[in-house]
C-alpha positions as CSV (number, residue, x, y, z in Angstrom):
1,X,0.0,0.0,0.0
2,X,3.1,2.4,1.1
3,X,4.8,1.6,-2.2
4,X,1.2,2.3,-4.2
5,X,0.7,5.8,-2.9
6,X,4.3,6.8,-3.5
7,X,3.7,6.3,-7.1
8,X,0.6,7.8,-6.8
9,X,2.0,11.2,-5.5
10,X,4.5,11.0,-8.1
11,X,2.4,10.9,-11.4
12,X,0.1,13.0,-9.5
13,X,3.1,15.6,-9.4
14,X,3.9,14.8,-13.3
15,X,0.8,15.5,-14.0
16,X,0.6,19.2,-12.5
17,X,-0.7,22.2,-14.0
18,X,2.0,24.3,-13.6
19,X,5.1,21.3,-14.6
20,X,2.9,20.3,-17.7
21,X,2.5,24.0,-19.5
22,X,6.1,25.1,-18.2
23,X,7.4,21.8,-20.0
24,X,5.1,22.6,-22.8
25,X,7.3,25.3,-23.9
26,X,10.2,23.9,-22.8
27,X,10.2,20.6,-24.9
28,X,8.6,22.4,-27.8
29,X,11.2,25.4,-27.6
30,X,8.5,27.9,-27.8
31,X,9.4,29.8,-24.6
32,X,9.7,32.9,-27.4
33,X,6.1,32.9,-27.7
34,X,6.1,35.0,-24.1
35,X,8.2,37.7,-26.3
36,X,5.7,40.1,-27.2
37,X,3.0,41.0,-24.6
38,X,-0.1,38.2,-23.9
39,X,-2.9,37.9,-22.4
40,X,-3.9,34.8,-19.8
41,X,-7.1,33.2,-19.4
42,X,-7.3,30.2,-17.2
43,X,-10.5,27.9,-16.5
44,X,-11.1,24.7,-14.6
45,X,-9.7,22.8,-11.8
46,X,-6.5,23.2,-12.4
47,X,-6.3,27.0,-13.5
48,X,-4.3,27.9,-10.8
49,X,-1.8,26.0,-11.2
50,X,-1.8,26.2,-15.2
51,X,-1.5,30.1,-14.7
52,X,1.2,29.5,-11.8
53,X,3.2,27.2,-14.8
54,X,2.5,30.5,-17.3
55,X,4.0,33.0,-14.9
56,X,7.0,31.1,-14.3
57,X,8.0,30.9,-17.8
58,X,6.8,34.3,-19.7
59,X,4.8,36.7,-16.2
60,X,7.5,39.5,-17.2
61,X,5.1,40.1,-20.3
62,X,1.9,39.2,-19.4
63,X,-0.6,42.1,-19.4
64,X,-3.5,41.2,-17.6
65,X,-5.7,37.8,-17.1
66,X,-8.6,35.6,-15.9
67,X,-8.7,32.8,-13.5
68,X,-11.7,31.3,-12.4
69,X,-10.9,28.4,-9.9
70,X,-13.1,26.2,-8.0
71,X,-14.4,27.1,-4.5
72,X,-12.4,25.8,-1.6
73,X,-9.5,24.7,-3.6
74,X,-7.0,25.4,-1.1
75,X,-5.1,27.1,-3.3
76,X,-4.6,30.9,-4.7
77,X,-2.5,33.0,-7.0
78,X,-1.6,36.7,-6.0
79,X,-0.9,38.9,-9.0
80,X,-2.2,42.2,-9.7
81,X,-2.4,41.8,-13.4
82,X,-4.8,38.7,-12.8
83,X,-8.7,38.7,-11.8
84,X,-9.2,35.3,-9.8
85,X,-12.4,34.2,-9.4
86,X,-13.6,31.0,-7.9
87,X,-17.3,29.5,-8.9
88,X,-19.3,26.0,-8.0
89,X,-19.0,22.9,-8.7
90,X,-20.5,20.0,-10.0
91,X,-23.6,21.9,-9.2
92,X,-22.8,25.7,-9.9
93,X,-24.3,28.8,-8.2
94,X,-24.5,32.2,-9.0
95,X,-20.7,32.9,-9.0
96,X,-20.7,30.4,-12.3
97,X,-23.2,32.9,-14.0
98,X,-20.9,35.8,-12.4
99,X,-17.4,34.0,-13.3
100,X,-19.2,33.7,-17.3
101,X,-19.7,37.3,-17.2
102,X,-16.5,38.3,-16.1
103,X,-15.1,35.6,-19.3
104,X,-17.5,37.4,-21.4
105,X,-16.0,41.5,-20.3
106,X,-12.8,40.3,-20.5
107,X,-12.4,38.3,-23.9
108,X,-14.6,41.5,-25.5
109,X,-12.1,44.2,-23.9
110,X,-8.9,42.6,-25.6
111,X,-7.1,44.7,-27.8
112,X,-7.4,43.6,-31.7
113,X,-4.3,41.9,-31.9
114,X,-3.9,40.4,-28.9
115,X,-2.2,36.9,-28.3
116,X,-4.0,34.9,-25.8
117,X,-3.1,31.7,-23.6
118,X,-6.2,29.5,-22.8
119,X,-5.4,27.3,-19.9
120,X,-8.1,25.4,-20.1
121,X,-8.8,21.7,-17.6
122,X,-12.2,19.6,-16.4
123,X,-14.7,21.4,-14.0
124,X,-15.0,24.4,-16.1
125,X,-18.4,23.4,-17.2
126,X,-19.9,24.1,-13.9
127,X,-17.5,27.4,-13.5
128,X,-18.2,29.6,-16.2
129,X,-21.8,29.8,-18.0
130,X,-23.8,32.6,-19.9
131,X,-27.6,31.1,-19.8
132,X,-30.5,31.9,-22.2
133,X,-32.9,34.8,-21.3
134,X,-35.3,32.2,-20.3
135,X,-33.4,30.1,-18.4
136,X,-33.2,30.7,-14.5
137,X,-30.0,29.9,-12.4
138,X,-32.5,27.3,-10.3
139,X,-33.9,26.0,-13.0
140,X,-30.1,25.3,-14.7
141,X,-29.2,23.9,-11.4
142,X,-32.2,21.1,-11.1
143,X,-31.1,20.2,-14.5
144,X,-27.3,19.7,-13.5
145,X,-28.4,17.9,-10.2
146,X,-30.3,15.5,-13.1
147,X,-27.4,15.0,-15.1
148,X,-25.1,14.0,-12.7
149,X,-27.9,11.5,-10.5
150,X,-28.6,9.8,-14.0
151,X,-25.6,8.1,-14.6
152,X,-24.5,9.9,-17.8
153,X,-20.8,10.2,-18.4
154,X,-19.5,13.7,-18.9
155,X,-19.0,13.7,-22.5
156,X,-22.9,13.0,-23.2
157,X,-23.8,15.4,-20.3
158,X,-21.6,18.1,-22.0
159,X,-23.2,17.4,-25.2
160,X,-25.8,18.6,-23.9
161,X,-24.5,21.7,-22.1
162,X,-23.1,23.0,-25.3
163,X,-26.4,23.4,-26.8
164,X,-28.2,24.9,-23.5
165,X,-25.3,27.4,-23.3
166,X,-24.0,30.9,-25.1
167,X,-20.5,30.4,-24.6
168,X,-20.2,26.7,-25.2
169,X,-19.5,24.1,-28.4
170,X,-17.2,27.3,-29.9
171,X,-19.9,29.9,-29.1
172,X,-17.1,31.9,-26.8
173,X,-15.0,32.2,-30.0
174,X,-17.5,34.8,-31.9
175,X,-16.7,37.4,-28.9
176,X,-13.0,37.2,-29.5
177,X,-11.5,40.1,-31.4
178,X,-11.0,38.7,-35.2
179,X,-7.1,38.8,-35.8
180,X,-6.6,37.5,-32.0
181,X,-3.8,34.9,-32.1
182,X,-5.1,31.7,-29.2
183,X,-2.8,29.2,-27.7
184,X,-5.1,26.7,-26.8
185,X,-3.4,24.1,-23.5
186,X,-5.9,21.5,-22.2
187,X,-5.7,19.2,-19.4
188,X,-7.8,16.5,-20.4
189,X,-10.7,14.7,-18.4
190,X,-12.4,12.7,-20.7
191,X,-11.1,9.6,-23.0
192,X,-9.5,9.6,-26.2
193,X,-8.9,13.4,-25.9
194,X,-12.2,14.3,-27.5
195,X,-10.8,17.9,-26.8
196,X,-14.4,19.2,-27.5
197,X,-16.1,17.8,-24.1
198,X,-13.3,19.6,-22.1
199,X,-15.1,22.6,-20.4
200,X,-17.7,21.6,-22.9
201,X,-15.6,23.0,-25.6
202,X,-15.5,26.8,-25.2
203,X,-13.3,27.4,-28.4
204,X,-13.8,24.3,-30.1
205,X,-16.9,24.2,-32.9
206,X,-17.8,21.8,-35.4
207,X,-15.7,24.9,-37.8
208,X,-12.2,25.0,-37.7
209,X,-10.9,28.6,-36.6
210,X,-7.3,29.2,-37.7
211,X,-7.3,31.7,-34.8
212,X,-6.8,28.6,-32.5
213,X,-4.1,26.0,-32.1
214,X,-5.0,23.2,-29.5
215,X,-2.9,21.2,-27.4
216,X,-3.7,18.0,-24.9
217,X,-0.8,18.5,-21.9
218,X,-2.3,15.2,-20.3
219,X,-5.1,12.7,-19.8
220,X,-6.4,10.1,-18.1
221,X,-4.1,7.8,-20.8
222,X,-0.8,9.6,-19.6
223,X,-1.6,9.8,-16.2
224,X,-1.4,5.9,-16.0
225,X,1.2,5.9,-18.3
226,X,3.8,7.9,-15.8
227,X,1.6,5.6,-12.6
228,X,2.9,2.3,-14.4
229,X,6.7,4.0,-14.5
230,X,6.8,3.6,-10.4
231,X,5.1,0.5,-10.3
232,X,6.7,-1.3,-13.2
233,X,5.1,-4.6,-12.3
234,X,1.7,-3.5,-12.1
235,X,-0.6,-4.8,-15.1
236,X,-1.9,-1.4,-17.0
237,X,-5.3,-2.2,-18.1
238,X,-5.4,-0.3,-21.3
239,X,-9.3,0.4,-21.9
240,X,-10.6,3.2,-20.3
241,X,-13.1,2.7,-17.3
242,X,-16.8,4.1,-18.6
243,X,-19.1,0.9,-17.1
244,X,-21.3,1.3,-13.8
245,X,-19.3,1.8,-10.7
246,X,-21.2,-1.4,-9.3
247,X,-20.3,-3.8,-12.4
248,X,-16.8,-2.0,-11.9
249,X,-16.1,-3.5,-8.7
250,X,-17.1,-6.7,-9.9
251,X,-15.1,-6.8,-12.8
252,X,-11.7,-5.7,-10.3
253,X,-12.4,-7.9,-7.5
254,X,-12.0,-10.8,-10.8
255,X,-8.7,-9.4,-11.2
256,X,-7.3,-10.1,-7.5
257,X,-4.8,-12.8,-8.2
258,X,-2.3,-13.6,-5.4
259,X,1.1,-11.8,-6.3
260,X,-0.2,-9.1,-8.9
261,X,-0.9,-5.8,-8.8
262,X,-3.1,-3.9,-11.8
263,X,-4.4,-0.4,-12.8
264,X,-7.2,0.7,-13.9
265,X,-8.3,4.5,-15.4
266,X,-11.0,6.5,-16.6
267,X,-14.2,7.5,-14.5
268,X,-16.9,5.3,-14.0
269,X,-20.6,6.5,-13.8
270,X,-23.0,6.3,-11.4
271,X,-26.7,6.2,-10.4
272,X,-27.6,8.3,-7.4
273,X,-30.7,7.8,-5.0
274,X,-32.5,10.8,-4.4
275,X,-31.2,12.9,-2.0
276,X,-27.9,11.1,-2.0
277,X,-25.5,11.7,1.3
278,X,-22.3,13.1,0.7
279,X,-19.9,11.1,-1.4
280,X,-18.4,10.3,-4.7
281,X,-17.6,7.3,-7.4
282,X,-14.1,6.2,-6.1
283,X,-15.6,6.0,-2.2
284,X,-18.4,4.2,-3.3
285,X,-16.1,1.8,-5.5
286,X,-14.1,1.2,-3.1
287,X,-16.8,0.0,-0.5
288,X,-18.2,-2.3,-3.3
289,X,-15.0,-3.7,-4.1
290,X,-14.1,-4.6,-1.0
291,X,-17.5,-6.1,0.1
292,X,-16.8,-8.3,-3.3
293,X,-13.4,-9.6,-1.9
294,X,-14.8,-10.2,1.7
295,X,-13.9,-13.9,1.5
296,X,-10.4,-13.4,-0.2
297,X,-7.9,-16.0,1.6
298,X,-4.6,-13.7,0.9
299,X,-4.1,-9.9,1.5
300,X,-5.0,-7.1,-1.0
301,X,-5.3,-3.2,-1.1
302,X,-6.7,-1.0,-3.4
303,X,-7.0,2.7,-3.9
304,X,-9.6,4.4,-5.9
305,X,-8.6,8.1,-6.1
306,X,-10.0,11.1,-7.9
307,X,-7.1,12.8,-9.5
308,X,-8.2,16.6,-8.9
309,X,-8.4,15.9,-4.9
310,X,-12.1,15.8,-4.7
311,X,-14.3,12.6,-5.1
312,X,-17.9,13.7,-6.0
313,X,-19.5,16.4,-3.8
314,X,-17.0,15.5,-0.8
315,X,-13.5,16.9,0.1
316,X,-11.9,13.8,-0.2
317,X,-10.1,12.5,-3.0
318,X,-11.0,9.0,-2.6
319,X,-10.2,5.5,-0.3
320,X,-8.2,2.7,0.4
321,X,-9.6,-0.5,1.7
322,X,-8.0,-4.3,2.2
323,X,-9.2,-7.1,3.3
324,X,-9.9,-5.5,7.4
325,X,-12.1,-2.5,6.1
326,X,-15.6,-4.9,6.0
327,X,-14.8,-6.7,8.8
328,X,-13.9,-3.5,11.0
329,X,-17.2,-1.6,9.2
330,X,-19.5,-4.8,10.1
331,X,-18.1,-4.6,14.5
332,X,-18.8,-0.8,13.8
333,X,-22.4,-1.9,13.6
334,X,-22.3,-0.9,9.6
335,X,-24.7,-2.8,7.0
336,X,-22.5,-2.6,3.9
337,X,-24.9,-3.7,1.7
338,X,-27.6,-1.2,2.8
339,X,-25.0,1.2,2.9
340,X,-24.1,1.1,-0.9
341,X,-27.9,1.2,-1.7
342,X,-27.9,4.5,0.5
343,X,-25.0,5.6,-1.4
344,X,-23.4,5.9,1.6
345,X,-20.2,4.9,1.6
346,X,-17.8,8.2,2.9
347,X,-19.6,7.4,6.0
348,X,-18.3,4.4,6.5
349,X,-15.3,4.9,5.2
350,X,-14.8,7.9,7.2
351,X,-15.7,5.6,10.5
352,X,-13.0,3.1,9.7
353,X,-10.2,5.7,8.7
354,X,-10.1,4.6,5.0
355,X,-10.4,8.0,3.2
356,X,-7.9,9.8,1.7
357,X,-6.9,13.3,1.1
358,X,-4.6,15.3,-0.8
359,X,-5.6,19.0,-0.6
360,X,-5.5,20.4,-4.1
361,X,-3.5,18.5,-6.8
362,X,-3.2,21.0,-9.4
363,X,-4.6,18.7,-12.2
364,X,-7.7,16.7,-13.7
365,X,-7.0,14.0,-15.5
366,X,-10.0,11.1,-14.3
367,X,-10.1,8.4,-11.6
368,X,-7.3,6.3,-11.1
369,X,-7.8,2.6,-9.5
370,X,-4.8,0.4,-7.7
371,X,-5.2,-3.5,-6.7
372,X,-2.8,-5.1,-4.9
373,X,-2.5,-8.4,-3.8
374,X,-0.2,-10.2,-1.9
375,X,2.8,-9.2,0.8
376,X,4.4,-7.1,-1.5
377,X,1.8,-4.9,-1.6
């Protein structure tokens, strides 16, 4: 377990905002492109640390720019040149409608010619929005809370975003100046780097714009990639994870064979009850796989872990559970299968001292799984 969240921490780290856009223009020797004065704007989980990335290789030249950040992060940038903003998520508030505003003044104020960075990473769906006239902020909200209950995975659910919204599927791009020159970077939460779903594709239309240039810094795909380099016997399991979070856990506890150790990535979906307690995906599927091995005759670990530090609509990132955690929740008096019905599972694992947290990791790439079985875990 010691040597799984070691190499957790360390792709975690390679996986950072602020490492992935300052090697950006490091490894594709365009650190000239903070030359001439430039604009910032930086949306998503990981803006912060994007932006922090930015600064560190061109700030001298940067004129002014946007951040808008999730609320309760843990983290902040200090910069007089920069408005930072923070906004809701999943479900957003009024600070969403607010922080789209504030996107909409700033990208309409910029100077003809102006060369832009987008920073632009999951959760910035929820952050930034400009709603139709006949669209209230409660009604929007109702509709999110029946997204994310219905099981969708984000890419349909953003789908459908982009055609609700006035900024989204490209729509931000017809507010830019015309000759304004965009360096698109993207931190990418969804599979295959379908680029478009990401913050439900602010500047990416079904038309090409010559205006933009896109780049993917890292996914879910890379993520595991740099994972597998500090645990180079683990088994990379090379599909990414879309299926039910309950059929999930079956389909890992069939993988616990004595002496190996496997990965999994992606971001399973899942069905809420009404009025569903705190939680998220990775504490929930890490309950369920752990009631599956509950008759296992050798020991086993496994992490499930949100990789932006924050599991559903809780502050933890995710769990780790072995072959004690049902015993220990059953002398608790817990009913574990009543419990995963409830959706209940941060309260259990919260009661047996199986969560985990990281504080704010500075990226977004997914869900990551670990199972490992045997001594040498």
């Amino acid at each position: 377990m010691s040597d799984a969240l070691a190499a957790l921490q360390k792709a975690l780290l390679d996986c950072r905002g602020d490492h992935l856009v300052a090697s950006f223009f490091s490894a594709s020797h365009r650190s000239d492109w903070f030359a001439q004065p430039w604009y910032a704007i930086a949306l998503g989980k990981a803006s912060l640390a994007m932006m922090e990335g930015a600064l560190v290789v061109g700030g001298s030249n940067l004129v002014a720019g946007l951040v808008v950040s999730k609320q309760d992060s843990g983290s902040s940038l200090s910069d007089e040149r920069l408005i930072c903003l923070t906004a809701a998520h999943p479900v957003p508030d009024e600070s969403s409608l607010q922080a789209g505003q504030a996107l909409l003044t700033f990208v309409q104020q910029l100077p003809s010619q102006a060369r832009v960075l987008f920073l632009v990473s999951g959760g910035a769906s929820a952050l930034v929005e400009v709603l139709p006239a006949d669209w209230s902020l409660s009604r929007w909200q109702q509709q999110t809370q029946q997204w994310l209950a219905s099981g969708r995975d984000i890419q349909h659910i953003n789908q459908a975003r982009k055609k609700l919204s006035l900024i989204k599927g490209g729509k931000l791009l017809a507010h830019f100046p015309k000759q304004v020159e965009i360096l698109q970077l993207i931190i990418a939460d969804v599979p295959n780097q379908d680029l478009a779903a990401v913050g439900s594709g602010l500047l990416l239309a079904d038309v090409f714009d010559e205006r933009v240039s896109t780049y993917c810094l890292a996914d879910n795909r890379s993520f595991l990639t740099s994972l597998a380099l500090y645990l180079p016997h683990a088994e990379m399991i090379p599909a990414y994870v879309s299926s039910e979070v309950n059929a999930l856990a079956v389909e890992i506890a069939a993988k616990a064979v004595l002496g190996q150790c496997t990965l999994w990535g992606g971001e399973p979906v899942v069905q809420l009850p009404e009025h569903a307690p705190m939680g998220g995906r990775m504490q929930h599927l890490a309950l369920a796989v752990a009631w599956q091995l509950r008759h296992a005759t050798f020991p086993w670990s496994l992490i499930a872990l949100a990789s932006d530090g924050d599991d559903g609509n809780s502050r933890v990132a995710g769990a780790r559970v072995n072959e004690k955690t049902i015993g220990i929740a059953e002398c608790y008096g817990w009913q574990i299968e009543s419990t995963l019905a409830e959706a209940n599972a941060h309260a259990l694992l919260a009661d047996v001292g199986a969560l985990i947290e990281t504080g704010y990791t500075g990226t977004n790439v997914n869900d990551v799984m670990i199972l490992c079985c045997g001594e040498g875990r």
